[in-house]
N, C-alpha and C positions, 0 to 999 in steps of 0.2 A: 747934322746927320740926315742920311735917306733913308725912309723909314717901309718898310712894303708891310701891308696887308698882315700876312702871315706873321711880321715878327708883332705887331702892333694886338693881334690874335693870340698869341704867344703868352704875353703877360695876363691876359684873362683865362688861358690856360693853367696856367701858371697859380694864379691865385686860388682859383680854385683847386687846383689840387691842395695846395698847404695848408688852405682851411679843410680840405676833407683828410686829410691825413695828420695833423696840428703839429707837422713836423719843428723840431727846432734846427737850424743850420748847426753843424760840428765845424770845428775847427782844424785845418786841413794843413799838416806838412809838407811841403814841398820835398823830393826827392833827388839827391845828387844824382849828377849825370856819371851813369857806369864807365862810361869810355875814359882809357887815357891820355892826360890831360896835360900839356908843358903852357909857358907864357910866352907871349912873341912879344915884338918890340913895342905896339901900343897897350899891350898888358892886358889884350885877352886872350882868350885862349886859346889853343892851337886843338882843332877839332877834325876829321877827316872825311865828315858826313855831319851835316844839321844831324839834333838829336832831339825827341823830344821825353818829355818826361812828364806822366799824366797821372792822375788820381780820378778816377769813374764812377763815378753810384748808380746803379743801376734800378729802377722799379720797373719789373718788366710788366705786371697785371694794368699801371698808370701809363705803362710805354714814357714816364718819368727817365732825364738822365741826370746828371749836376756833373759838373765835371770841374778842374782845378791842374793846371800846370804851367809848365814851363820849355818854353822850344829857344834850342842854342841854334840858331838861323847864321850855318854859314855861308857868308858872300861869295858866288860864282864868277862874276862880271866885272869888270875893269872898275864899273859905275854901276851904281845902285840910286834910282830917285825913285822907283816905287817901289814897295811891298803889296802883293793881293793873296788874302787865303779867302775859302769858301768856307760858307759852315752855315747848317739847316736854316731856314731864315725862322721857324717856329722858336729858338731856342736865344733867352734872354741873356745878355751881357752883362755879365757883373763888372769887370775888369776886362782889357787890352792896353796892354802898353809895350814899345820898343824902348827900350835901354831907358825905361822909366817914364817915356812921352806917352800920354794916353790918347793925343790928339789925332787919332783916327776916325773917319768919315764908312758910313754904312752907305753901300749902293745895291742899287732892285739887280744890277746885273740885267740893264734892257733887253740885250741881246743872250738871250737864256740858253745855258749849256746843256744839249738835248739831254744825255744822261746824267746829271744833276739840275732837274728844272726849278726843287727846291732849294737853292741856294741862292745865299745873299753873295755879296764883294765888303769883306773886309779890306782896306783901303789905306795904307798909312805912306805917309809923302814924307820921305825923310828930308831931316833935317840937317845934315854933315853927309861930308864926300867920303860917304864908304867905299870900298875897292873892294878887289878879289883876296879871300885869304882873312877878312874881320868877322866876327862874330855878334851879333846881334841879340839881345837876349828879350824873350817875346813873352810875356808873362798875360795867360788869360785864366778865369773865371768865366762860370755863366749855367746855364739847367732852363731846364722846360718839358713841356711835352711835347714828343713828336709822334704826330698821330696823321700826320699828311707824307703821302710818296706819291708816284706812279705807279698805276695798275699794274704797268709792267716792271715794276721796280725790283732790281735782283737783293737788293738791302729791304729789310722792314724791322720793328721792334712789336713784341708781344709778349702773352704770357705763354704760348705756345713755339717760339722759333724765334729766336736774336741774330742775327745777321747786320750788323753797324761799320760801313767804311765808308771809302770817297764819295759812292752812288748815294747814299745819307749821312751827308757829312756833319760826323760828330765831334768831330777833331777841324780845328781849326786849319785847314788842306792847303799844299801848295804844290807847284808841279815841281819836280826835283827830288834826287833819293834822299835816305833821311831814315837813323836808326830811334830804335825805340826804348822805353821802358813803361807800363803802364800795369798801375795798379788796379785791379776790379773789385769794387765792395758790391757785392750781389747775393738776393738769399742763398744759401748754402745746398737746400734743396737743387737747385742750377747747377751743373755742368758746364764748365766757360772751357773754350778753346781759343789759340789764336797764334799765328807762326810765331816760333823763337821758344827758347828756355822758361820752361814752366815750375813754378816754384809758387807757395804759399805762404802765407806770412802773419799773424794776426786774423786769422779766417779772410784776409784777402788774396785772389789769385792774382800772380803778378806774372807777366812775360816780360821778356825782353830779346833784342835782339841786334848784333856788331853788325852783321849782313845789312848791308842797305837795302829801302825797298820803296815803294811808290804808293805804299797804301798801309793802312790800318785796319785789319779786319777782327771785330769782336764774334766770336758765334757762341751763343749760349742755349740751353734747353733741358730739360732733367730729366731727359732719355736719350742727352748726345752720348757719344762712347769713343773710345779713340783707341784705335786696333794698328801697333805699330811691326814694320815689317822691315825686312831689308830689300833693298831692291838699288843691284849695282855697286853693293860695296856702299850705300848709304842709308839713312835712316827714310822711312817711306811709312809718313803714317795714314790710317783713311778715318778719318770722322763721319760717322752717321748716329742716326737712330733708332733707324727701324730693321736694318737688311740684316738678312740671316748669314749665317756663315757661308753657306753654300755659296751666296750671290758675292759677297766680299774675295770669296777666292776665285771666282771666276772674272772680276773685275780685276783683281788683283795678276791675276796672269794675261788677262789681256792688254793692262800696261806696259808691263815687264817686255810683252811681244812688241809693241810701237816703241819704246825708247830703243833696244834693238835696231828695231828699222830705221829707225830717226839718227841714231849714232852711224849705222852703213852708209845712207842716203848723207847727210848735211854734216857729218861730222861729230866727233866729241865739242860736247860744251861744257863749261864748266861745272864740275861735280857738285852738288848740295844735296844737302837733306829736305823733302820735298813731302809734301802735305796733300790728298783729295776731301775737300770738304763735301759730302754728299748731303746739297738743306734738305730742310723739310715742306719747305716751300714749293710752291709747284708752278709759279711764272716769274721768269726774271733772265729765263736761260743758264750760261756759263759766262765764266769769265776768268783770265789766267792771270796769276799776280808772283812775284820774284818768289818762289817757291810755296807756289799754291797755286791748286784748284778749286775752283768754286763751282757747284753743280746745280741745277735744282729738277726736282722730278723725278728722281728713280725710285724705284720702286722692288720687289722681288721678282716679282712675275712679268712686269714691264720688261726688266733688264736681260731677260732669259728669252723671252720671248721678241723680244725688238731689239737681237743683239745686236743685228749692225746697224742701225742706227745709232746705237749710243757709243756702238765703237768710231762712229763719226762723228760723233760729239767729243768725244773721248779726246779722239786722235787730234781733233782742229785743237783743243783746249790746250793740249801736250805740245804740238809745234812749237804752239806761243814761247815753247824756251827755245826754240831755233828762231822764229820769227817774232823779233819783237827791237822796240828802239825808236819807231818813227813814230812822227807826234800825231795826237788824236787832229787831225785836218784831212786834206784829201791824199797826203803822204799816208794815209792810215794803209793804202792798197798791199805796202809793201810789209804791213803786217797781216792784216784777215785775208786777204787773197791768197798769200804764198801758204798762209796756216790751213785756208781751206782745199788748195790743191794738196796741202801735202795729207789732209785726212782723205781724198781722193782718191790717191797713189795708194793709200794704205788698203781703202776696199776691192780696189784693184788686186791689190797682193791676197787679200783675203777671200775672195769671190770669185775675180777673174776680170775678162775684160768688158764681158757683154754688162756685168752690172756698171762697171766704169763708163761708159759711153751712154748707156742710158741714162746716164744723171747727168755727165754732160752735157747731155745735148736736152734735158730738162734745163740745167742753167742757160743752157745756149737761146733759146725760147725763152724763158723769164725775163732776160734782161734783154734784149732784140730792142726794144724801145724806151732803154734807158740812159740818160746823159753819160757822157765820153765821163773816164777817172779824171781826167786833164782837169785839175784845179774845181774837183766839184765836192758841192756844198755839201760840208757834214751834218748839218742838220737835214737835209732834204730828205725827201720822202722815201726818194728811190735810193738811197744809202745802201741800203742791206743790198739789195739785189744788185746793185754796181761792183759793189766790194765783196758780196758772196757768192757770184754767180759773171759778172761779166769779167771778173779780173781772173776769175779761175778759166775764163776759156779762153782769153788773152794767152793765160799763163800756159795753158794747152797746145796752143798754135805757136808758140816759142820753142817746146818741147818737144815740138814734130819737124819742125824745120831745122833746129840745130842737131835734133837728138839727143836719146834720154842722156848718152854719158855724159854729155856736154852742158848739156841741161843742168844734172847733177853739181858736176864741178863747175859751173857756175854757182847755182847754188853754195857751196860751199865754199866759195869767192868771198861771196856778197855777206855769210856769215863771219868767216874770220877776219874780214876787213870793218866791221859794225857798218855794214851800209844803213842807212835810218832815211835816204831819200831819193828822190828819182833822179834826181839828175845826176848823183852818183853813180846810181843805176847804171843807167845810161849808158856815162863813158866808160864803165869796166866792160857791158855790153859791148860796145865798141873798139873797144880796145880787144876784147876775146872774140869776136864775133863777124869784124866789119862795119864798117861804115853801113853797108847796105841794110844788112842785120837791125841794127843798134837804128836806122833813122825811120826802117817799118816798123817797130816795136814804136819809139814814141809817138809817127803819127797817128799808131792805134790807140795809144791811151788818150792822144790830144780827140780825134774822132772819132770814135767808134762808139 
């Protein structure tokens, strides 16, 4: 095994917490998988989404986790010869095994995932010619203290504000949808929220959830509150801690207004029940997950007083369920660019035009000396400003040459079709548009 720094850190962590706390280990049940379940012809079992199923202890004053489960890992691909999850590199392995092999290998991950810099590479090289359709059964143990992130980290743990997913991976992470079930043992004093069916049990709070998703998000605090609403004929709930009611219902009607627009403009998409997590944290940004918002920074008087900004926050976060699908690389354009033109479109609608053009043409100056989207590095520096600012005036100069309607129903092309890349892009561009159209558009993303 490869050992980095941090997990080697980890177990001196580690001990010392047990000796100041003289904890003894409990004995930990594993949990059937909710879903319904038939057998196929090699005698596992027929699943419709990987599932996993978790047991979490939580000490938030130690930033302490332990954790214990099990993931039905089903096979996508013809061929399967690796497995890779992520997970903190501060936090000690008890147990990993697939279908009972423990012979899995730890890697530094040389090449570090900008928004998980703390994470290892869990690593297992199978050993039989799994196919598309077998189930794998992934059994981990492990605990530590994670007391390392990113200044900029939108995840942290404490005794003031629990926020734990992908960005601090506490769950053993792979990319691929994937339902859940996870039990929380945490003081009682704490408020735990987290998408999907809420239910208690043994003073554990337990969620779960059939809806596939892409992430695990734990939020904990003992002034969260969870204020549910309808909006659209579905369940619309907002998590905070601190906002008044006043501020919640003014937030609360200003989504109501952008899904609206969002359904005129791109289309219905598919109906769910949907979640605004408002942290308590105040750097990390937002970020949009399969029926969730993640926020950090508001405030009472912030939100009243800098409404449109945060209705651009708001509104880029909310796209993300029209634009969303293409993978975190330099395909990401066709997710935060299309999301941040369409919070654009929104101030426009809400202001007029003179504030829209002034922010354009702020983007238009930001990004003037920044690398083409064409195949560019996501880790790089000039990231944000490529994909928040040069793709949005790209996306502008499209919007004027073909026109808004056209513009529009493109858009809504490219949604109901799951476009997730550019060269799909492209030729629907092309195919709607012209050749001439469809071949300026890509030389600008290859140059500009």
């Amino acid at each position: 095994m490869k050992y980095t720094w941090g997990y080697i850190q980890g177990y001196k962590n580690l001990l010392f917490y047990l000796m100041k706390k003289n904890l003894y280990y409990l004995s930990a049940i594993l949990l059937f998988v909710s879903c319904v379940e038939n057998k196929n012809n090699n005698g596992n079992t027929n699943i419709k989404y990987s599932h996993y199923d978790i047991q979490l202890y939580v000490d938030p004053d130690d930033q302490f986790i332990k954790v214990k489960g099990n993931l039905k890992y089903l096979v996508e691909t013809d061929s399967l010869d690796v497995l890779s999850f992520k997970l903190h590199e501060q936090l000690i392995i008890n147990k990993f095994s697939v279908n009972g092999d423990s012979t899995y290998e730890i890697d530094t991950i040389s090449n570090k995932i900008r928004w998980i810099p703390n994470a290892i590479n869990i690593i297992y090289q199978t050993k039989e010619n799994f196919k598309k359709g077998d189930i794998l059964n992934v059994d981990f143990s492990y605990e530590g203290i994670i007391s390392r992130w990113s200044p900029w980290s939108a995840n942290v743990i404490g005794p003031e504000w629990i926020e734990m997913g992908l960005y601090l991976p506490w769950y053993p992470s792979f990319y691929g949808p994937f339902t859940y079930r996870v039990s929380i043992d945490i003081e009682p004093r704490f408020n735990v929220f987290a998408i999907g069916k809420a239910t208690v049990k043994d003073n554990k709070r337990i969620f779960e959830t059939n809806i596939p998703v892409g992430d695990l998000i734990i939020c904990a605090s003992k002034d969260l509150n969870v204020r549910k609403i309808e909006l659209m004929n579905h369940s619309f709930k907002i998590v905070n801690c601190t906002l008044s009611d006043a501020t919640i219902d003014s937030i609360q009607n200003d989504i109501k207004h952008f899904y609206q627009l969002y359904n005129e403009w791109f289309g219905r998409i598919e109906e769910q029940d949907m979640c605004l997590v408002i942290s308590k944290r105040e750097k990390g940004g937002g970020y949009a997950r399969k029926g969730g918002l993640f926020l950090g920074g508001i405030n009472h008087t912030d939100y009243i007083d800098n409404r449109l900004a945060y209705n651009r926050y708001l509104g880029h976060e909310i796209a993300h369920f029209w634009w969303t699908g293409a993978e975190n690389n330099w395909e990401d354009w066709l997710n935060e660019s299309f999301a941040e033109y369409s919070a654009l479109m929104l101030i426009k609608e809400l202001v007029g035009t003179e504030e829209f053009i002034s922010r354009l043409s702020k983007k238009r100056d930001e990004s003037s000396n920044t690398p083409p989207i064409w195949e560019l590095d996501r880790n790089s520096s000039s990231t944000q400003l490529v994909l928040y600012s040069k793709g949005v005036v790209l996306l502008n100069e499209l919007d004027d040459k073909i026109g808004n309607k056209r513009f529009l129903e493109l858009c809504r092309e490219v949604i109901r079709k799951n476009i997730n890349n550019t060269s799909d892009f492209l030729n629907l561009l092309k195919e709607r548009e012209g050749q001439e159209i469809g071949n300026w558009f890509e030389q600008s993303l290859k140059t500009r």
